[in-house]
matplotlib code that plots the C-alpha trace (Angstrom):
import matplotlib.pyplot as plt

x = [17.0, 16.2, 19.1, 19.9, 19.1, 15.9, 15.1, 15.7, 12.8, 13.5, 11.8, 14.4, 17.0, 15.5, 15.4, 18.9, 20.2, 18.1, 20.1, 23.4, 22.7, 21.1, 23.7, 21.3, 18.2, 16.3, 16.0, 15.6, 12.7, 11.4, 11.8, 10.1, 7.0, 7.8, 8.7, 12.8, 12.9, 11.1, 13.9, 16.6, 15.2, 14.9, 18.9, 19.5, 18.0, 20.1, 22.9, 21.7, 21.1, 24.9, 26.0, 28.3, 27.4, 26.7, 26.9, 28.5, 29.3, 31.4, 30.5, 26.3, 26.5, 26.1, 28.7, 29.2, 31.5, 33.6, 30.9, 28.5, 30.4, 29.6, 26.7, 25.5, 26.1, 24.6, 21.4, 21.4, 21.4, 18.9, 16.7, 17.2, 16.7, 13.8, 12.4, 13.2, 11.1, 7.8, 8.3, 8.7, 5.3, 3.5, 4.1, 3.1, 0.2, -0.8, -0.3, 1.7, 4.1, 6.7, 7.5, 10.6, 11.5, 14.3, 16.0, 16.9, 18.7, 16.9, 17.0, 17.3, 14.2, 11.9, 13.4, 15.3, 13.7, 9.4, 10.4, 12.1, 9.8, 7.1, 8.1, 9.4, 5.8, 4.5, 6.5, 5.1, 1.9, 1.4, 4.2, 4.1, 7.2, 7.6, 10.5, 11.8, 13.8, 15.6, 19.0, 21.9, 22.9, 19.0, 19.1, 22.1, 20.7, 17.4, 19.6, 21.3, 18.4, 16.0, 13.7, 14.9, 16.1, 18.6, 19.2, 20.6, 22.3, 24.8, 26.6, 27.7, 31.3, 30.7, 28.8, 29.7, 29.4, 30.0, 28.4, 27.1, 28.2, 28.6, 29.0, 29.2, 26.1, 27.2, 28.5, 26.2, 26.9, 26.3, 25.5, 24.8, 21.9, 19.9, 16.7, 16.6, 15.6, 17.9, 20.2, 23.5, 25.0, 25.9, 26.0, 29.6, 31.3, 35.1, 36.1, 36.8, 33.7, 31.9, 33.3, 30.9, 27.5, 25.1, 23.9, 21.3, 22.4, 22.1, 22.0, 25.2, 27.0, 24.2, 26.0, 24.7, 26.2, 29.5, 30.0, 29.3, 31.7, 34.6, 34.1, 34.2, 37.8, 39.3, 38.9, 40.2, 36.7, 35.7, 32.4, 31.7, 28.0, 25.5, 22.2, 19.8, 20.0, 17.4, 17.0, 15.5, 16.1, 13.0, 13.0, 16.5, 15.3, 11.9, 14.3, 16.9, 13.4, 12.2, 15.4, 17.1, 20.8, 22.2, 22.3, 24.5, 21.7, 21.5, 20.5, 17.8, 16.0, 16.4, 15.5, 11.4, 12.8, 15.7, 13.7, 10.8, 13.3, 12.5, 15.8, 19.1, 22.6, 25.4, 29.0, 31.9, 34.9, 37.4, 35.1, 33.4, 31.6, 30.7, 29.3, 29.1, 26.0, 26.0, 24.0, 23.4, 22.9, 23.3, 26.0, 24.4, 21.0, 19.0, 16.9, 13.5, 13.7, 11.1, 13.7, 16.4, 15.0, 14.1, 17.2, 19.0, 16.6, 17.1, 20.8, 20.6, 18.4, 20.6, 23.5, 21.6, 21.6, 25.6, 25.3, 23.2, 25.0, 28.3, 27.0, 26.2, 29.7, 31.0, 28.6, 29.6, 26.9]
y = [87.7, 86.5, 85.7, 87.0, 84.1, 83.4, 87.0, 85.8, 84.4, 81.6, 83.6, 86.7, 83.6, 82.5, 85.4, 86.1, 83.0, 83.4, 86.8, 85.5, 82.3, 84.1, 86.9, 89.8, 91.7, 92.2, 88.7, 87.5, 89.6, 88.4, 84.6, 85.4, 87.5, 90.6, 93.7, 94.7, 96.9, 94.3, 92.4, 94.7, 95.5, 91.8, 91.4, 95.1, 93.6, 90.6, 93.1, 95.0, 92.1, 90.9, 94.4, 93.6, 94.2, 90.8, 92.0, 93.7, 94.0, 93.5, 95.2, 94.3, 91.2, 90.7, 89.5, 88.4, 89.6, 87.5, 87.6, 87.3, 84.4, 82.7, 83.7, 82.5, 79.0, 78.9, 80.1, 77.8, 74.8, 76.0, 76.3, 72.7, 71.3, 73.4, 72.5, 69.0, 69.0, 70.3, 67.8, 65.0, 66.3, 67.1, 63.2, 62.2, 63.9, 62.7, 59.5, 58.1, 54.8, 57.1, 60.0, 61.0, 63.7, 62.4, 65.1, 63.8, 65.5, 65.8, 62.1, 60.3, 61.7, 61.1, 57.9, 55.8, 56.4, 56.3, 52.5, 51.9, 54.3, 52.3, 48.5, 50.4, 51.2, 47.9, 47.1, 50.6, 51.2, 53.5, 55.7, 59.1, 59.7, 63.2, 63.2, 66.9, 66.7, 70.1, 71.0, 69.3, 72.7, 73.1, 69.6, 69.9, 73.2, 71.7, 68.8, 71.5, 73.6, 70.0, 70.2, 66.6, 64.3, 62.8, 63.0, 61.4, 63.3, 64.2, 67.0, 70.4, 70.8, 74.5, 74.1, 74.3, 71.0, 72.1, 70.5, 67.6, 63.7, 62.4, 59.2, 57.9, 55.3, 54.2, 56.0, 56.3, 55.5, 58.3, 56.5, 58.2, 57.7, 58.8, 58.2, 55.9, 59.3, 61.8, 61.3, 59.8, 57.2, 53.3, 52.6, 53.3, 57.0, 57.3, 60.3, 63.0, 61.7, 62.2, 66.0, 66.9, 65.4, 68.0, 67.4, 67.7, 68.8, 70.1, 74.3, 75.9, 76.2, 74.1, 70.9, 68.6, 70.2, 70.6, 67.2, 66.2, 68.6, 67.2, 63.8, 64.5, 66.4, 63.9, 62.0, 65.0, 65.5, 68.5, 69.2, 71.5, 71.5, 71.7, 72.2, 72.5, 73.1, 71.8, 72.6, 68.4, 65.3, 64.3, 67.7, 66.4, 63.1, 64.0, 66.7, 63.3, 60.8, 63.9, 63.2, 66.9, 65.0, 62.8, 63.1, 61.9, 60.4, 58.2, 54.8, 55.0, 57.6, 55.9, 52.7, 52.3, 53.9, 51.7, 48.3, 49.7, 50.6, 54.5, 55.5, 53.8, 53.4, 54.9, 53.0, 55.0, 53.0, 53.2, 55.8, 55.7, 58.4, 57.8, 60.4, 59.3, 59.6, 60.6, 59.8, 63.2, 63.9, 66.8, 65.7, 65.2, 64.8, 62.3, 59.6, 57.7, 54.4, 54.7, 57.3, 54.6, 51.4, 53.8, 55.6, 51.8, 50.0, 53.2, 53.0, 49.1, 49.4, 52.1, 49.3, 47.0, 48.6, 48.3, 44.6, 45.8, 48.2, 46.3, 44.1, 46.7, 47.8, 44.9, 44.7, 47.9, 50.2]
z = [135.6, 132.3, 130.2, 126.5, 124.3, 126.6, 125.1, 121.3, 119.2, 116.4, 114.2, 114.4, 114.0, 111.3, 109.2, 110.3, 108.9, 105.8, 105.1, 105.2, 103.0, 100.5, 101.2, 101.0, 102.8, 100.1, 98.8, 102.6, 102.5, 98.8, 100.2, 103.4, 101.7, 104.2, 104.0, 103.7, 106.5, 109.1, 107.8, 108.1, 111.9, 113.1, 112.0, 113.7, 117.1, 117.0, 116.8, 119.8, 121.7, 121.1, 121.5, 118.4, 114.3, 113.2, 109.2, 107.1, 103.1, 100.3, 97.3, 97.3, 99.3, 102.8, 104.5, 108.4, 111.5, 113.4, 115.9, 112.9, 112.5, 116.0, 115.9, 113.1, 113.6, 116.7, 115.3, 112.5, 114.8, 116.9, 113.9, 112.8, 115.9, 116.3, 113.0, 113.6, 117.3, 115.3, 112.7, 115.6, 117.7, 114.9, 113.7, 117.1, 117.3, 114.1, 115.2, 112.2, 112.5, 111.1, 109.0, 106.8, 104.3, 102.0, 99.9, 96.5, 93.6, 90.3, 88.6, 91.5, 93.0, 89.3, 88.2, 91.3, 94.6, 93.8, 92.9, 96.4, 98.5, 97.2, 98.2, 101.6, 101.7, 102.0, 104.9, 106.9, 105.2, 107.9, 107.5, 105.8, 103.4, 101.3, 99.0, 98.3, 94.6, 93.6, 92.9, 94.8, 97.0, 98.0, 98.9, 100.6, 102.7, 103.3, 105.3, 107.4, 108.3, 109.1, 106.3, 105.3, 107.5, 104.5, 100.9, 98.3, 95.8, 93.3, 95.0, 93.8, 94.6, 95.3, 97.5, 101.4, 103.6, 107.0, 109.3, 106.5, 107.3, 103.6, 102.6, 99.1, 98.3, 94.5, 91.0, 88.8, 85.0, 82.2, 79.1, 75.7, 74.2, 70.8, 68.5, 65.2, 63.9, 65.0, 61.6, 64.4, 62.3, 63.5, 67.2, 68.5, 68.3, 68.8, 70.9, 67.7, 66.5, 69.4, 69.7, 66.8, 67.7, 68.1, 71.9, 74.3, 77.9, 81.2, 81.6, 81.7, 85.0, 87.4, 88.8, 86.4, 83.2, 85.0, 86.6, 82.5, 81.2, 84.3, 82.9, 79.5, 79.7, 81.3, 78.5, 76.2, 74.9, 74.2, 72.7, 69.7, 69.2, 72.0, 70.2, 73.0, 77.3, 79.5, 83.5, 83.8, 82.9, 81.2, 79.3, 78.1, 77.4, 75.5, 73.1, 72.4, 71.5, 69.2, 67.2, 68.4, 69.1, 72.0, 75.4, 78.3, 80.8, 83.6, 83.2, 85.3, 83.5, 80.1, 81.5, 79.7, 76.5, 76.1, 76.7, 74.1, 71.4, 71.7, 73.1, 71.3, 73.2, 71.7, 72.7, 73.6, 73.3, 76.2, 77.8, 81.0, 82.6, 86.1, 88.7, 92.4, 94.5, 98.3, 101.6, 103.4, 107.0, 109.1, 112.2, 115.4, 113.9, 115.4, 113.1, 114.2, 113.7, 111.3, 109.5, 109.9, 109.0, 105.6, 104.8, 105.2, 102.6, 100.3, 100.4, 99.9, 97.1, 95.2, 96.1, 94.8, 90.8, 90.7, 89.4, 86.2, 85.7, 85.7, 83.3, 81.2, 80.7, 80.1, 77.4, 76.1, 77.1]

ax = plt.figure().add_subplot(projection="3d")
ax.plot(x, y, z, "-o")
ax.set_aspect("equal")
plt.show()
């Protein structure tokens, strides 16, 4: 006798789990390219099979059971580890040394990680590495579901981490930063002065901005003028070097423009604005060596930066 879950495809999992993360059938069905009602009958089959409702709702989101519950965190771990087992065999197939996908949030992915990916490269020219940047709760979900093996990233404090081993890698500095040209006067602001500078920033309610905003107020800061939003970093960066205001960036993305004189620090007195970075894996998960031997240089490497920037603030900056 065949048993139930013998009788269950991944794919019907798959869009099941896809439903309640996204907490609705219709975008399910957007993501996924198919129809609502395939949708709505691969999550109705589930139920059947269970012989329980697996969803419900509250208001216009979808919402799960207790059995819904259960049953979807089974399903989410056999779609990881599924994912994961393609991955492995199609890498062996291939015949690669290695392969990873790191997961990395938006400035660490552009400006930290190509230089260390590269000089890891020399050591496993044979190895295939993809690095997946996006925002810190689609990094943190592409960890749980196997599409990355690890990530390093800011992380979003909304965001759920069941299931997530975190550890924290570094803290990266904030430092403010402006154009010869953008009308800012002298090279230190005081924190009243600093409430009135018209500013470059991060969207409105995405992790960056708030993180930002977090550090700020507990310094009693509290800005007055935000001139412009941006969804990147470099789009921040390129409005601050056309003289639009200043900007709170990493380091490590202002790194070319502050050695060619294009980009200017601005000192904060008694202020300083730190956001920590994480390592991300999904508990259980099991890495290559390959995967290892990478996600232990990249971690060193990011350890690596903390003597700069200590210097850095000692000098001020």
């Amino acid at each position: 006798m065949r048993s139930l879950v013998s009788q269950i495809s991944i794919h019907k999992l798959e869009v099941f789990c896809l439903v309640v993360e996204l907490g609705s059938f219709s975008r399910a069905a957007e993501r996924l390219g198919i129809a609502q009602p395939v949708v709505s009958a691969h999550v109705k089959a589930l139920s059947d099979k269970f012989g329980a409702p697996l969803t419900g709702r509250a208001g216009r989101k979808v919402t799960l059971t207790e059995e819904g519950q259960r049953v979807y965190n089974w399903a989410r771990e056999m779609v990881s580890r599924t994912r994961e087992m393609e991955r492995e065999m199609a890498e062996f197939q291939r015949g690669f040394v290695g392969k990873a996908t790191v997961g990395a949030s938006m400035t660490i992915g552009s400006y930290v990680l190509p230089g260390l990916i590269s000089h890891f490269h020399t050591i496993y020219p044979k190895g295939e590495i993809s690095v997946r940047i996006a925002t810190p709760g689609s990094v943190t979900d592409a960890v749980h579901i196997g599409d990355c093996d690890f990530a390093f990233t800011i992380l979003d404090p909304r965001h759920v981490t069941t299931g997530l081993e975190i550890d924290k890698i570094m803290d990266e500095r904030l430092i403010l930063v402006a154009s010869d040209n953008s009308g800012i006067v002298g090279d230190s602001l005081d924190k009243a002065a600093l409430a009135d500078v018209p500013f470059i920033t991060a969207q409105s309610g995405t992790p960056r901005r708030e993180i930002e905003e977090h550090c700020l107020a507990a310094y009693g800061v509290q800005r007055h003028h935000i001139a412009m939003e941006f969804g990147h970093a470099e789009s921040i960066k390129q409005a601050v070097r056309a003289g639009a205001g200043a900007a709170f960036l990493f380091r490590s993305s202002v790194r070319d423009e502050l050695a060619s004189g294009k980009l200017r620090i601005l000192s904060t007195p008694g202020m300083e604005l730190q956001v920590p970075v994480y390592l991300v894996r999904r508990r259980g998960k099991q890495l290559s060596h390959f995967q290892l031997s990478l996600m232990d240089a990249l971690s060193r490497g990011l350890n690596d930066q903390e003597p700069a920037r200590s210097a850095l603030a000692m000098e001020g900056a």
